[in-house]
N, C-alpha and C positions, 0 to 999 in steps of 0.2 A: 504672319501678318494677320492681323484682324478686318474682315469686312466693315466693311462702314455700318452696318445692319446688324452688326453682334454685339453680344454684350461679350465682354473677356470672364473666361471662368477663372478663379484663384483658387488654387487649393493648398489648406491649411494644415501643417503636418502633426499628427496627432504624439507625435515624442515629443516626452518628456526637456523642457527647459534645460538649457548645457549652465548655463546662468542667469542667477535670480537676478534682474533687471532694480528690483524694487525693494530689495532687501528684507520682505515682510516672511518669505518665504527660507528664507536665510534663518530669519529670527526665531521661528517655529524649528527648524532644523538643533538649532542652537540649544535652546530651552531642553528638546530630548535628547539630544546628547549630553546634558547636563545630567538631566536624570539619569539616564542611564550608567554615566561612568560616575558617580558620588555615591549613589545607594547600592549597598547590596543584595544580592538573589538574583533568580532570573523576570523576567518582565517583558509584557505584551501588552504591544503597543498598537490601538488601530486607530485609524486616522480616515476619516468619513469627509466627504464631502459632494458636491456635481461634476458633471463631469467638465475639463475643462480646468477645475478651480486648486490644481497646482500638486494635488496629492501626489504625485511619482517625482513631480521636482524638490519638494521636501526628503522624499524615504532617498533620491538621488544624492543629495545634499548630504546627507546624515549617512551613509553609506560612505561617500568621499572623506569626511571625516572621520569615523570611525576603525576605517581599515588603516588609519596608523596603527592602531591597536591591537597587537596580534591576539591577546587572549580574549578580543571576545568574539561570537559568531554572528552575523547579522547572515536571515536569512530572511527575504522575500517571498512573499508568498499571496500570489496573485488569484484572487477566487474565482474574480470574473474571467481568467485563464483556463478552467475547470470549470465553467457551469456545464450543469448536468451530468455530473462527475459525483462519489458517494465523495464529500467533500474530505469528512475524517480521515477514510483511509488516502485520499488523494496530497492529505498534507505531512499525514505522518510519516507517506512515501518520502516526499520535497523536504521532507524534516532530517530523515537517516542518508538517502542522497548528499544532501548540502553539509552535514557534519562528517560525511563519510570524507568527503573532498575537501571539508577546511582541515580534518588531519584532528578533530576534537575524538571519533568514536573509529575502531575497527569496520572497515567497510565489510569484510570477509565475516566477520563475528554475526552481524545483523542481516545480511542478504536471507537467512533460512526467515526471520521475522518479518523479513520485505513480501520475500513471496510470499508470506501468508497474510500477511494482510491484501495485498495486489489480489488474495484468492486464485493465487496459480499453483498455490501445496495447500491442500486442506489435511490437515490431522482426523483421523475417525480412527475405532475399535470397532471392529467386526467379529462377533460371536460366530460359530455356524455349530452347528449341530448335525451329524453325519445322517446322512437318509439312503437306507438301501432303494435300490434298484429294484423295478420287476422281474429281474432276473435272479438279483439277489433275493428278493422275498421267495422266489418260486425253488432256489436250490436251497434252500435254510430250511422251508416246510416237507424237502423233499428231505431231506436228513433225519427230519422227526419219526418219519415212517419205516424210514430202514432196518432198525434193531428189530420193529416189532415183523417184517416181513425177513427179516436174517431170523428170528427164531423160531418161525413157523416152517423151516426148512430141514427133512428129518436129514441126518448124517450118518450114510454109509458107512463111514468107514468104524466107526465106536455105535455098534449096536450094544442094547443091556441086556443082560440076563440077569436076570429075576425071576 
């Protein structure tokens, strides 16, 4: 019940239109779905406007239409869902995802290309070059020495005569 002293707060639901009231948003709907299924190739579509002014009830509209259609893929892709997101790789994610699931592309095939974009497998070659040890250094120059202190050693047992 409201006090006599309030005002009533209304709050307005920010989803997407279930039905174009007005049918202008229908007509936009309409028109790219035209396009879409007459011309060939593939095609990107954006569609700008304030906020408010019906853009997810159209891509809605056009979406319901369109999935009679098994061959083609409609995939959405929301930016202001991902601000502050590297946007590329965040869509080309949303891109192998969404074809993975309509059954157009191998999911298992592309997951090595997801993680690398996602930057959770990075590919690198690493050279290395072996480096002894001070220990190594110290028994390699102790080797160098040996022959010449093994021949300064006279030997018993083969004395010459001469």
């Amino acid at each position: 019940m409201i006090a006599p002293n309030e005002c009533p707060t209304y709050l307005i639901s920010d989803d997407p239109a279930q039905k174009d009231e007005f049918g202008s948003h229908e007509r936009i709907a309409h028109a790219i779905e035209r396009i879409i299924s007459t011309e060939d190739g593939g095609k990107t579509i954006g569609i700008e406007g304030g906020w408010g002014s019906g853009k997810s009830t159209v891509i809605k509209i056009l979406c319901d239409k369109l999935e009679k259609n098994s061959n083609k893929a409609i995939i959405v892709f929301d930016a202001w869902a991902h601000e502050g997101d590297p946007l590329r790789r965040t869509f080309l994610e949303a891109l192998i995802f969404e074809l993975g699931q309509k059954g157009f592309i191998n999911p298992k095939k592309w997951e090595k290309r997801r993680e690398e974009l996602a930057k959770r497998r990075k590919i690198s070659e690493k050279k290395t070059t072996p480096q002894p040890t001070y220990l190594g250094k110290w028994v390699g120059s102790s080797m160098l020495v040996v022959p010449i202190g093994a021949g300064g050693i006279p030997n018993k047992k083969f004395k010459r005569r001469g």
